[in-house]
C-alpha positions as CSV (number, residue, x, y, z in Angstrom):
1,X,119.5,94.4,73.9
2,X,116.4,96.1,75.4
3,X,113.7,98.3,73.8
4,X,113.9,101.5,75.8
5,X,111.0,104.3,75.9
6,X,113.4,106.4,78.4
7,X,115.7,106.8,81.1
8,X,115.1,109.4,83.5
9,X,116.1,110.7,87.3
10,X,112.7,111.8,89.0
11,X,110.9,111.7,92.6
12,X,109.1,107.8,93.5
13,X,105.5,109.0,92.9
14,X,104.0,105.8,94.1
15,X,104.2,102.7,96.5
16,X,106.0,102.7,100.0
17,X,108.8,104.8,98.5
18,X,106.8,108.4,96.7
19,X,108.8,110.8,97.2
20,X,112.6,109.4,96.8
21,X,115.0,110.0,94.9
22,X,114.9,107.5,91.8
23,X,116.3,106.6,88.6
24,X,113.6,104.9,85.7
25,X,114.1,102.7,83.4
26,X,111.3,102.4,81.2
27,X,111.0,99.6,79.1
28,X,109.0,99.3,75.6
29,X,106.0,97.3,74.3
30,X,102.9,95.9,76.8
31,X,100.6,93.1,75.9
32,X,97.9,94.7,78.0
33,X,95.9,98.0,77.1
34,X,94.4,99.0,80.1
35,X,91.6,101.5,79.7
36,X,93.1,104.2,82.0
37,X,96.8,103.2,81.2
38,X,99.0,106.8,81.3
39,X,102.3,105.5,79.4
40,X,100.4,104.6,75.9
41,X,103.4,105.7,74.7
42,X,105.5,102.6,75.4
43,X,103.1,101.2,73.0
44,X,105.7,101.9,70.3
45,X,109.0,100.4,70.2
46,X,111.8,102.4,71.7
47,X,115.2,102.7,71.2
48,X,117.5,99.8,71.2
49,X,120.3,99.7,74.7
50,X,122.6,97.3,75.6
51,X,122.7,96.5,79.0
52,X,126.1,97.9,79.8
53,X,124.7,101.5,78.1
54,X,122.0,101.3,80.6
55,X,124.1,100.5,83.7
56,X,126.6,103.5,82.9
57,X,123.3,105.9,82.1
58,X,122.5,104.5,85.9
59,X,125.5,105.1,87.1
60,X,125.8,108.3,86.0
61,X,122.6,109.8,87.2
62,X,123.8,108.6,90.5
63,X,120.6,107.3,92.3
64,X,121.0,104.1,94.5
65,X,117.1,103.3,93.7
66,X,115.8,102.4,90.5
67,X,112.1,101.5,89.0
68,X,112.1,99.3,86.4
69,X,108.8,99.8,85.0
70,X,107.1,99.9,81.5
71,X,104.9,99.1,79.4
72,X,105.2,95.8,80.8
73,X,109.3,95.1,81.7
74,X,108.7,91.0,82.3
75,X,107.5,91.5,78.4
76,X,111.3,91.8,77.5
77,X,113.2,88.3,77.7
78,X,116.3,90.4,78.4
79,X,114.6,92.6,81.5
80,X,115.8,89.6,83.6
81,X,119.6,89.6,82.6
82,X,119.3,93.5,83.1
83,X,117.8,93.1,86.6
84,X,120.4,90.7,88.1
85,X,122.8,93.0,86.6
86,X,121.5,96.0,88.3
87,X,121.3,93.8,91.8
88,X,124.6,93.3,91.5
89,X,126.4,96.4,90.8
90,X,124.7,97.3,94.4
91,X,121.5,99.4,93.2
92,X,118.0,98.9,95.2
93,X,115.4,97.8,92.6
94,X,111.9,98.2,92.5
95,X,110.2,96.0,89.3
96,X,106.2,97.2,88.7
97,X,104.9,94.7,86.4
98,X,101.3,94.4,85.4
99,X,100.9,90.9,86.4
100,X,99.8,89.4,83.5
101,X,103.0,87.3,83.2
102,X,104.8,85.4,85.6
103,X,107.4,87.1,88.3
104,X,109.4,83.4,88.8
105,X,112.7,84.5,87.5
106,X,112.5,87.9,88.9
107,X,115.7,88.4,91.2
108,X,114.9,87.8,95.0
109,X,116.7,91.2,95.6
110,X,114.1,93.2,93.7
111,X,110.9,94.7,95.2
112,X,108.1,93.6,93.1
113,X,104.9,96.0,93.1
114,X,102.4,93.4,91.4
115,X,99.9,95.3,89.9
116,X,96.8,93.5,89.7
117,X,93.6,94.3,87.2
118,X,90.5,95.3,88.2
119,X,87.8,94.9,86.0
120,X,87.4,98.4,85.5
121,X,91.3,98.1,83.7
122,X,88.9,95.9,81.1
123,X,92.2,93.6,81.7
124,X,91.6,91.4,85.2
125,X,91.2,88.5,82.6
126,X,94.6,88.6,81.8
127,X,96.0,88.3,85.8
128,X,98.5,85.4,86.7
129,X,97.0,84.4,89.7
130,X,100.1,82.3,90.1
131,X,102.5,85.7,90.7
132,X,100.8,85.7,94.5
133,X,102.6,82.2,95.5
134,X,105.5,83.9,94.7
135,X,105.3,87.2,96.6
136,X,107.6,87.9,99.3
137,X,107.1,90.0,102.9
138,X,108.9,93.1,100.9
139,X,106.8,92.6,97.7
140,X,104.0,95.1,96.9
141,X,100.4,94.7,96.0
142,X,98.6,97.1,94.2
143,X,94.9,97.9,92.9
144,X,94.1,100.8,90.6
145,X,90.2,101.5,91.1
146,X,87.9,103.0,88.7
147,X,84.5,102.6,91.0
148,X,82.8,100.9,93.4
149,X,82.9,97.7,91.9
150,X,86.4,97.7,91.3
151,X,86.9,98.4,95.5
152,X,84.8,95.4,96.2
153,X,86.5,93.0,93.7
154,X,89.7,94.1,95.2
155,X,88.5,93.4,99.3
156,X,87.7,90.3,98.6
157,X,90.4,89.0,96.9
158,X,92.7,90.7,99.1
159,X,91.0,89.0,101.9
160,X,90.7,85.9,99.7
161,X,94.6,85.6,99.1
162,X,95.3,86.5,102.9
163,X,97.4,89.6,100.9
164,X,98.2,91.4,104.3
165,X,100.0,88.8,105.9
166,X,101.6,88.0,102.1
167,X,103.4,91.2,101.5
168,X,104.3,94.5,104.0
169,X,102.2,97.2,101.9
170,X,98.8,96.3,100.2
171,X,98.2,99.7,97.7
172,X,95.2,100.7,96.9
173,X,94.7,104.1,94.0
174,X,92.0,106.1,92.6
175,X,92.0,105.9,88.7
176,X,93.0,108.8,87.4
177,X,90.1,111.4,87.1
178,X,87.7,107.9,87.3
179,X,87.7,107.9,91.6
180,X,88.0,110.5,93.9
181,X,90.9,110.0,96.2
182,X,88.1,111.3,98.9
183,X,85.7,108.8,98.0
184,X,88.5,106.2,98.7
185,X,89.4,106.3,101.9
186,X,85.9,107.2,103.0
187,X,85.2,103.0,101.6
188,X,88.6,102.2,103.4
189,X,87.9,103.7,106.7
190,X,84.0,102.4,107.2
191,X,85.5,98.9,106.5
192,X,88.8,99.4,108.5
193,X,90.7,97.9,106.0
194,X,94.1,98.3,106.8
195,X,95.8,99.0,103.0
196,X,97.7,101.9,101.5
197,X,96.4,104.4,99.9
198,X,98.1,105.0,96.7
199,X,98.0,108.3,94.8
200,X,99.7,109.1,91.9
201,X,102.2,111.9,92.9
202,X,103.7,112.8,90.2
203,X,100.4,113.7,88.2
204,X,99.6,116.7,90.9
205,X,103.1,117.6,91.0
206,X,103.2,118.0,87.4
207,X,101.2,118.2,84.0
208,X,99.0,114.7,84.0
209,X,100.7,114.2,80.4
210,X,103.9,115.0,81.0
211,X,106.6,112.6,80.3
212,X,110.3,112.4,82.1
213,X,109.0,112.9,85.3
């Protein structure tokens, strides 16, 4: 069984894939608490589901791409057993995991978007440093940035861990009402460096607090 905060159809809002078509699984419980975190609400336990109940729920919506995000999923023994599962029934997984914990028994079939803490989060203590041995080419890297600070801690250990040639799609977002999205790229194009800019779709697109979406 996994503790489950929802299951809902949506638009990707982030990574290499905003914009498509996806079905969410989000799981319960995180053992981080990031200062600008936006899903608090997985902070409670959810609802007990079986992993057959959430493959049919999957099924049903219809989507061939599914986010598996949380909370923090890697949190949940059982997210494992559910991922290989998904893998095989032939749906494209994305996993976003706060990198905290280790990603070693993470299917090689699903697209890992490592998010790693800046000190702004008030978590980058907690990072597995480990998780980048284990990144593949299709694997995604991301940053969420409060200030300056947080921009230059991020440059250097992107250049530090050689992240470019690591993984296809290095991500870099503005916190949430912290860091202008302006601001951003403005740092990102007087030092050429060749990431992703990451904004949070889904929070123009619809209320900031709204849930489901």
């Amino acid at each position: 069984m996994l503790y489950i905060t929802e299951i809902f159809e949506s638009i990707q809002g982030e990574t290499s894939k905003a914009g498509l078509m996806t079905s969410f699984v989000r799981l319960s419980g995180c053992p981080l608490r990031c200062r600008w975190c936006d899903s608090t609400y997985t902070y409670e336990k959810g609802k007990p589901w079986s992993i057959e109940e959430i493959s049919e729920k999957l099924t049903n919506l219809g989507w061939k791409h599914v986010c598996v995000t949380g909370g923090e999923p890697l949190a949940q023994c059982a997210s494992i057993e559910l991922l290989q599962r998904l893998v095989d029934e032939g749906f494209l997984i994305s996993l976003e995991t706060s990198g905290a914990l280790t990603t070693k028994e993470v299917p090689k079939e699903v697209k890992i978007i490592l998010d790693i803490k800046c000190p702004g989060s008030g978590m980058s203590d907690k990072n597995d440093w480990g998780n980048i041995t284990l990144l593949r080419q299709s694997d995604e890297v991301k940053f969420v940035l409060a200030d300056r600070k947080d921009y230059d801690w991020a440059k250097k250990n992107i250049l530090q861990y050689s992240l470019f040639s690591k993984v296809d799609n290095v991500l870099l977002s503005p916190a949430w009402r912290l860091l202008s999205p302006e601001k951003l790229v403005a740092w990102m194009v007087e030092d050429k460096l060749p990431a992703r800019l990451n904004l949070q779709n889904h929070r123009y697109i619809w209320d900031p607090t709204k849930r489901g979406v």
